[in-house]
TIRODO-968129 format. One line per 3 residues: number of its first residue (from 0); for each residue x, y negated, z of N, C-alpha, C, O, CB. Coordinates in Angstrom, 1 decimal. Atoms other than C-alpha are relative to their C-alpha. Glycine has a CB too. Layout:
# TIRODO-968129
NUM> X:Y:Z:X:Y:Z:X:Y:Z:X:Y:Z:X:Y:Z  ...
This chain:
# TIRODO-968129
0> 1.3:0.2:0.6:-14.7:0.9:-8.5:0.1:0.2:-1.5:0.9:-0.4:-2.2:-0.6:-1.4:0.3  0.1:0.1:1.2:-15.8:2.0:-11.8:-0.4:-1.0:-1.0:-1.5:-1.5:-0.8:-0.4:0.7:-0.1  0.4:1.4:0.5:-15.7:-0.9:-14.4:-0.8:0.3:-1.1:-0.7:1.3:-1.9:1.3:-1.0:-0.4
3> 0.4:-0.4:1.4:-17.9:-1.5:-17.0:-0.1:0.2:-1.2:0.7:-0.5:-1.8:-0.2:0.0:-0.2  -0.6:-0.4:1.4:-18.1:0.0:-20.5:0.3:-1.4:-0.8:1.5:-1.6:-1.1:-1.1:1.0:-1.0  0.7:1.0:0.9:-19.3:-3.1:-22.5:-0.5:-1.3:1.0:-1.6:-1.3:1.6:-1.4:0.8:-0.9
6> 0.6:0.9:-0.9:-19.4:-6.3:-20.6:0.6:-1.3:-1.0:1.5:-1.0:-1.9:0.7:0.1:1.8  -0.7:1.6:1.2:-18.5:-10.2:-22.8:0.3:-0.6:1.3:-0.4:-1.0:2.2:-1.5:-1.3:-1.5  -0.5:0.7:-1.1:-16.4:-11.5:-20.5:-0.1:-1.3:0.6:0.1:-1.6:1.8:1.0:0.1:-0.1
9> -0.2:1.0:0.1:-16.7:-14.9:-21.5:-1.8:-0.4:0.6:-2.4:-1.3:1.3:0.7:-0.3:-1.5  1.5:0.2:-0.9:-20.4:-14.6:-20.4:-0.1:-0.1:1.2:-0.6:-1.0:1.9:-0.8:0.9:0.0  0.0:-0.1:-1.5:-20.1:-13.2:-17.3:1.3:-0.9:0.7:1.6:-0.5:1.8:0.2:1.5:0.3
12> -0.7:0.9:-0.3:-17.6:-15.7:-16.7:-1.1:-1.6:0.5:-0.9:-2.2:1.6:1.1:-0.2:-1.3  1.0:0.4:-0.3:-20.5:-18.1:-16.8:-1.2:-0.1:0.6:-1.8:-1.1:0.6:-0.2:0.0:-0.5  0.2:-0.8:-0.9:-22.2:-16.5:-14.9:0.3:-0.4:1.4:-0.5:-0.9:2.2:0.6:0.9:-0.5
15> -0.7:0.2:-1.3:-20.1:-16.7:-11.8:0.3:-1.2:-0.1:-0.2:-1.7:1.0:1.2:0.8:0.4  0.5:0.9:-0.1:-19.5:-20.0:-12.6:-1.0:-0.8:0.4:-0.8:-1.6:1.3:0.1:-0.1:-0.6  0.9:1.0:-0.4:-22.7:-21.6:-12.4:-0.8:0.4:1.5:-1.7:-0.2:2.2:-0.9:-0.3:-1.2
18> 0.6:-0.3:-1.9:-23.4:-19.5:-8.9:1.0:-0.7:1.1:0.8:-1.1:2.3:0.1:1.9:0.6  -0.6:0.7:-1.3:-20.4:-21.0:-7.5:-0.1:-0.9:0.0:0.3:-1.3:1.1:1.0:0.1:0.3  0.0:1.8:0.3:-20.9:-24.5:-8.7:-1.1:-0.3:0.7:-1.2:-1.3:1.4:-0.1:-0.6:-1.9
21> 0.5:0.7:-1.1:-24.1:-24.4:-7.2:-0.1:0.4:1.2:-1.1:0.1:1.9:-1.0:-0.4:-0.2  0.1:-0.7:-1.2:-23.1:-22.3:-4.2:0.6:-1.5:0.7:-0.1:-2.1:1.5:0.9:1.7:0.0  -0.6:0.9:0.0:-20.3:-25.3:-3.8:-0.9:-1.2:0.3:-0.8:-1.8:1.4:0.7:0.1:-1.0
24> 0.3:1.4:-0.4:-22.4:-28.5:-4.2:-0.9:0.2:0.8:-1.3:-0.9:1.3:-0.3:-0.9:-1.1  1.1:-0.3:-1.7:-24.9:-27.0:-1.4:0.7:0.1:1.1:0.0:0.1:2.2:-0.8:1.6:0.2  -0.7:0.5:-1.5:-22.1:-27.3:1.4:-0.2:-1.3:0.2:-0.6:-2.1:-0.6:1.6:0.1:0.1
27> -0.1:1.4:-0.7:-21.9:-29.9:3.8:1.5:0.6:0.2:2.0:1.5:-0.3:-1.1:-0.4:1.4  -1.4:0.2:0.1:-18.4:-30.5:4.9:0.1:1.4:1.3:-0.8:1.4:2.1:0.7:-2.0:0.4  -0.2:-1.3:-0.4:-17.0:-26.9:6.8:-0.8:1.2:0.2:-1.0:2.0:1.1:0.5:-0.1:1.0
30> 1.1:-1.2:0.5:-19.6:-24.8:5.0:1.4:1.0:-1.2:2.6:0.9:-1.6:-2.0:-1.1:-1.3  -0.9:-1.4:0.2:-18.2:-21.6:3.5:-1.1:1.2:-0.9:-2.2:1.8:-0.6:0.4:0.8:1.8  1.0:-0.8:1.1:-19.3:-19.5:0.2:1.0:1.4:0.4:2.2:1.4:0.8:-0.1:-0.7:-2.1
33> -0.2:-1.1:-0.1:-19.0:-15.9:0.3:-0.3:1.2:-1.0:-1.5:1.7:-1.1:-0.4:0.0:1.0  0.9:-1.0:0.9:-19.2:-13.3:-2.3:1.0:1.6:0.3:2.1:1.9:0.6:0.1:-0.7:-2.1  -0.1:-1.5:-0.7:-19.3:-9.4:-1.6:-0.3:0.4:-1.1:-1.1:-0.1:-1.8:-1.0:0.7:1.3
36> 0.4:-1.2:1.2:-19.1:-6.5:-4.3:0.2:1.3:0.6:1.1:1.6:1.4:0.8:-0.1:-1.5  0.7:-1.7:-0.5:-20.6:-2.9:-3.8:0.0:0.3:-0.8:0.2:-0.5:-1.7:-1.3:0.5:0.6  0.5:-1.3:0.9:-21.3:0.0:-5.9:-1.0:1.2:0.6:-0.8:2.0:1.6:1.5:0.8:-0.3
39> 1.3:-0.5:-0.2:-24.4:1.6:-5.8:-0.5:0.5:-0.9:-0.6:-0.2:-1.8:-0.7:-0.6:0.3  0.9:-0.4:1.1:-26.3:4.0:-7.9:0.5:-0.8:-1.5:0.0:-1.6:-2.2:-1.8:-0.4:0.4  -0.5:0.5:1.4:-24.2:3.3:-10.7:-0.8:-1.6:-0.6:-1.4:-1.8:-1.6:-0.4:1.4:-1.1
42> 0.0:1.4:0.1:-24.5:-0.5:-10.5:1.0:-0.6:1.1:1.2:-0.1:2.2:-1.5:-0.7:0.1  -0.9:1.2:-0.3:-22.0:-3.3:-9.6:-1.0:-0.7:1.2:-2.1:-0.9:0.8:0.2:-1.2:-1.4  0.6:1.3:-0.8:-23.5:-5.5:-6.8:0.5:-1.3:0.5:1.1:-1.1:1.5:-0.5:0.4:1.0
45> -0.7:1.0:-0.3:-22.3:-8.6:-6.3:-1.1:-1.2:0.9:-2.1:-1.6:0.4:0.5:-0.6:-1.4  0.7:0.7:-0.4:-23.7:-11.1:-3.5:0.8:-1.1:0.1:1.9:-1.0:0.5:-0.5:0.5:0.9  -0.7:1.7:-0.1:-22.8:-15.0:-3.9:-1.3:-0.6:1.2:-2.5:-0.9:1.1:0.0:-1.1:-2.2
48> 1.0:0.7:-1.0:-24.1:-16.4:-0.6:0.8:-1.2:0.7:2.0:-1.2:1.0:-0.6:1.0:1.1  -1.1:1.5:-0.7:-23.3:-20.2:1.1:-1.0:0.4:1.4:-1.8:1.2:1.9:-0.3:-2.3:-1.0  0.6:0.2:-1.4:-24.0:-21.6:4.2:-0.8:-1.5:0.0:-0.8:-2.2:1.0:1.3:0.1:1.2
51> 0.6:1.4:0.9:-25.8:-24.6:2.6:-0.7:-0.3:0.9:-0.5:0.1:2.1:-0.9:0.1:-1.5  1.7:-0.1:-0.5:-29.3:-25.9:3.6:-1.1:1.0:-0.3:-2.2:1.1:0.4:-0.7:-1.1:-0.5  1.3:-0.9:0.5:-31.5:-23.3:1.8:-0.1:-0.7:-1.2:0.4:-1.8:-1.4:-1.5:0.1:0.8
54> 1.0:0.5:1.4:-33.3:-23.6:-1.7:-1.5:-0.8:0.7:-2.5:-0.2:1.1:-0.6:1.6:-1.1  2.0:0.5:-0.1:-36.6:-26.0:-0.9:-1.0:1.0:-0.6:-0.9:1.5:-1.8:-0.6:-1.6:-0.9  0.9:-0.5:0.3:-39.5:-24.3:-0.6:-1.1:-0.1:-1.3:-1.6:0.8:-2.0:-0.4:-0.2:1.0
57> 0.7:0.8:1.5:-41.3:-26.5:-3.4:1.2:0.4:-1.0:1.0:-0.4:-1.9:-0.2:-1.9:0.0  -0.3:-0.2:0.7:-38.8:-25.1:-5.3:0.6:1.4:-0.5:1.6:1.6:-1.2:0.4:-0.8:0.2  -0.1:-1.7:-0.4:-38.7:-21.3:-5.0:-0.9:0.7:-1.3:-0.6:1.8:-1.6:-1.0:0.3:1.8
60> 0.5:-0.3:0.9:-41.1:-20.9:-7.8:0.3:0.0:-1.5:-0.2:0.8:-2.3:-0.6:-0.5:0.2  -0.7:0.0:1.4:-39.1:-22.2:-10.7:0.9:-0.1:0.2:1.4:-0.9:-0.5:-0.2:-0.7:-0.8  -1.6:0.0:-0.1:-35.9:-21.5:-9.5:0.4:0.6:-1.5:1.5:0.0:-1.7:0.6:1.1:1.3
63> -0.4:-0.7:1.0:-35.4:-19.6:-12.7:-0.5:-0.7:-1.6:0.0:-0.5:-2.7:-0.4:1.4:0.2  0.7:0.2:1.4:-37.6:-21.4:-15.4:1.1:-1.4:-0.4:1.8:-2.1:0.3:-2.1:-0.4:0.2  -1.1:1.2:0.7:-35.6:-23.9:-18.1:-0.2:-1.3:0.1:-1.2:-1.8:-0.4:0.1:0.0:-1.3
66> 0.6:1.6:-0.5:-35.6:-27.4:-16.9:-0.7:-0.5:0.7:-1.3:-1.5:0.8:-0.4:-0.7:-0.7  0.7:0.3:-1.3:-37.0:-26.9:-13.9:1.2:-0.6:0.8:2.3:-0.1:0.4:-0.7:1.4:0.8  -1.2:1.1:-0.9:-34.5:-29.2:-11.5:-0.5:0.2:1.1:-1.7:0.4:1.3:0.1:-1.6:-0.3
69> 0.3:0.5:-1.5:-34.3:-29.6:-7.8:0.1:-1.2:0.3:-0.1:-1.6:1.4:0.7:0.6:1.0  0.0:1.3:-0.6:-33.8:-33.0:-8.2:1.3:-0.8:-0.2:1.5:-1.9:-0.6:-0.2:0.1:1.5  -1.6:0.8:-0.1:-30.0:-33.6:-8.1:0.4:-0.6:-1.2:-0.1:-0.3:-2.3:1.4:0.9:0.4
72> -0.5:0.7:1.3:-28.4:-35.6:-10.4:0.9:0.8:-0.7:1.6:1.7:-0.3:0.7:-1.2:0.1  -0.7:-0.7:0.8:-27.0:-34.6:-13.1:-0.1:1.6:-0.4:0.8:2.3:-1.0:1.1:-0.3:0.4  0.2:-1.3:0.3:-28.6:-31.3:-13.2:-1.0:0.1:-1.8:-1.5:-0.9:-2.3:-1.0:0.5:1.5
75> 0.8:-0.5:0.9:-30.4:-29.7:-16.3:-1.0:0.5:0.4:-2.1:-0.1:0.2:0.5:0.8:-0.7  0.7:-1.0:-0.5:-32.1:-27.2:-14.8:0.2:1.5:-1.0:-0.4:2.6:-1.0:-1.5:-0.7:0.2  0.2:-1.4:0.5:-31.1:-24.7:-17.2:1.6:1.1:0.4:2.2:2.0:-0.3:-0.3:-0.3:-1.9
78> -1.4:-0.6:-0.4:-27.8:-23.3:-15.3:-1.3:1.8:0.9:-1.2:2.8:0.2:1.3:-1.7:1.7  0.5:-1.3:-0.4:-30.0:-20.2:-13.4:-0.8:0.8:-0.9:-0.7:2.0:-1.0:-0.8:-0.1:1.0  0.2:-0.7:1.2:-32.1:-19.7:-16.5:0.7:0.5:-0.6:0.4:1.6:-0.9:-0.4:-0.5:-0.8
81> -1.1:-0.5:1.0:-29.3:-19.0:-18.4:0.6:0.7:0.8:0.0:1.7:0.4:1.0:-1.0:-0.7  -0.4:-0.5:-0.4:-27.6:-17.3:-16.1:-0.9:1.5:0.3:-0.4:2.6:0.4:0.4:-0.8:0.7  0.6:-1.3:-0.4:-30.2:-14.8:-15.4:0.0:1.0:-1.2:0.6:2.1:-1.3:-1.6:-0.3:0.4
84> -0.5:-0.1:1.7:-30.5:-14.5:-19.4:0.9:0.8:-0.1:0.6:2.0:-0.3:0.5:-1.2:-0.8  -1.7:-0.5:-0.1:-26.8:-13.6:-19.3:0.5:1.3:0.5:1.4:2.0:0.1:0.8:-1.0:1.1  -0.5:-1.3:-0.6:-26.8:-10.7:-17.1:-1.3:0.6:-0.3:-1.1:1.6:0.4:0.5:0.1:1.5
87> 1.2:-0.6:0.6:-30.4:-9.5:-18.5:0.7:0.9:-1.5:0.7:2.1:-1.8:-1.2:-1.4:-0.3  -1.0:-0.4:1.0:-28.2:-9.5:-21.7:0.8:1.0:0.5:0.3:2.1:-0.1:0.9:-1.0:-0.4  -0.8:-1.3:-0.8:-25.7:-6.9:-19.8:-1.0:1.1:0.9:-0.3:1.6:1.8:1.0:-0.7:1.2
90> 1.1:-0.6:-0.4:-28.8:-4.9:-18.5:-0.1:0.0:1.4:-0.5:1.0:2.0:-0.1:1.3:-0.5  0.1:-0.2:-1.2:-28.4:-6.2:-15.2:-1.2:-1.3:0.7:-2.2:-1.6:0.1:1.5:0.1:0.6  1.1:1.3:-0.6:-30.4:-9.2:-13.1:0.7:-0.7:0.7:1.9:-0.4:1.1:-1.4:0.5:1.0
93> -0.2:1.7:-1.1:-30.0:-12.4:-11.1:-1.2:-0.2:0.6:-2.3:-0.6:0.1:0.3:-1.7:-1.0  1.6:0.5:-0.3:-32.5:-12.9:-8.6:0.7:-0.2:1.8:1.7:0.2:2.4:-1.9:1.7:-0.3  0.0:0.8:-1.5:-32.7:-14.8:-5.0:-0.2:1.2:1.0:-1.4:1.5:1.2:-1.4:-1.3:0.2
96> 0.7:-0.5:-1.2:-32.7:-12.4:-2.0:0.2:-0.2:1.1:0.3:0.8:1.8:-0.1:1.1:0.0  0.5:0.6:-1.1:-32.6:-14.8:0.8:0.4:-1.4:-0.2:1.3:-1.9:-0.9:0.5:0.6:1.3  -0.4:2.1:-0.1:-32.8:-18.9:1.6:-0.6:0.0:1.4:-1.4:0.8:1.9:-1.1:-1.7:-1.5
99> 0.4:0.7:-1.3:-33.2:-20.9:4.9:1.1:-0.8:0.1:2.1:-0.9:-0.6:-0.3:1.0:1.3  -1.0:1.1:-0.6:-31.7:-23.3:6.9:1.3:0.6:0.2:2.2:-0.2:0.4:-0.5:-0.7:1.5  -1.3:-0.3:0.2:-28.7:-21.0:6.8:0.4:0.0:-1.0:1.6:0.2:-1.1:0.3:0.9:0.5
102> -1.2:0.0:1.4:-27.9:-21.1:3.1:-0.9:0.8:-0.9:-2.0:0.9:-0.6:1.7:0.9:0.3  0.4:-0.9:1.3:-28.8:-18.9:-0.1:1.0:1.1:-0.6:2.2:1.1:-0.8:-0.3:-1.0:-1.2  -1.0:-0.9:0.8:-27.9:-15.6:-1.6:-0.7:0.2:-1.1:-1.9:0.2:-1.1:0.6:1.4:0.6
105> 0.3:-0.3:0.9:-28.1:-14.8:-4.8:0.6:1.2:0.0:1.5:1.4:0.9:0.1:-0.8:-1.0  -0.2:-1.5:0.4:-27.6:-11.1:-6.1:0.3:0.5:-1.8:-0.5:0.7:-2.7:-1.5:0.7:0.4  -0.2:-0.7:1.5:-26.3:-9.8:-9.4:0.5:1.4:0.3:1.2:2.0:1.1:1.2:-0.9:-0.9
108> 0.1:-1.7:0.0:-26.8:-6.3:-10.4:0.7:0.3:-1.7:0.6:-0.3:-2.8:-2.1:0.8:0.2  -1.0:0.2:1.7:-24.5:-5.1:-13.5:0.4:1.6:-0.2:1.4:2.2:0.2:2.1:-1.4:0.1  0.0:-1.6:0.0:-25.1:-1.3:-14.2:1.9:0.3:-0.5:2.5:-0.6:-1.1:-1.5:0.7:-1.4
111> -1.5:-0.2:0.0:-21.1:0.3:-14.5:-0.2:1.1:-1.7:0.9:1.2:-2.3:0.9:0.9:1.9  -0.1:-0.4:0.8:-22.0:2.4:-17.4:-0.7:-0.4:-1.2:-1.2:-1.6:-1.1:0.0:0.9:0.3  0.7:0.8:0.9:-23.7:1.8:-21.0:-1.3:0.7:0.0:-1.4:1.9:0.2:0.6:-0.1:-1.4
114> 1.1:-1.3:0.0:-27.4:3.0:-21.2:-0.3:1.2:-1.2:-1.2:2.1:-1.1:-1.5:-0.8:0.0
């Protein structure tokens, strides 16, 4: 796979971080995170998906906005904001494309060359 020109590592480190942290605290006990990378039309694809409960529906709307929370303790709510931010910054995206009672994936897209 071709890597990319211009990436801050220490970002995108952050990044994967806070998908697995909350891919992680969405198991129940012999749940199982999974992440897949592709190359596509000159982008990266990376899928971080669990086998959780899903994202609540009441909460599908501000999954992304700053200090929006699902509730749990000890959350901010600004770990997906920022994260989206983060790879917006790298001209790519963070966005939800599936939840249910089987779990959640998130999607990051991270173009392989500079524009």
């Amino acid at each position: 796979m071709t890597r990319a020109k211009i990436a801050d590592r220490e970002r995108l480190y952050r990044v994967f971080l806070n998908l697995g942290k909350n891919a992680l605290e969405a198991l129940t006990s012999g749940g199982e995170i999974r992440i897949t990378v592709r190359q596509t039309a000159g982008q990266a694809v990376i899928d971080v998906r669990d086998t959780g409960p899903g994202i609540p529906e009441t909460t599908l709307g501000s999954l992304f906005i700053p200090f929006a929370t699902s509730g749990r303790m000890g959350g901010t709510g600004l770990g997906l904001a920022t994260a989206r931010d983060l790879m917006r910054a790298h001209g790519g995206e963070l966005s939800l494309v599936e939840t249910g009672s089987h779990g959640a994936c998130f999607r990051l897209t991270l173009p392989l060359s500079t524009p």
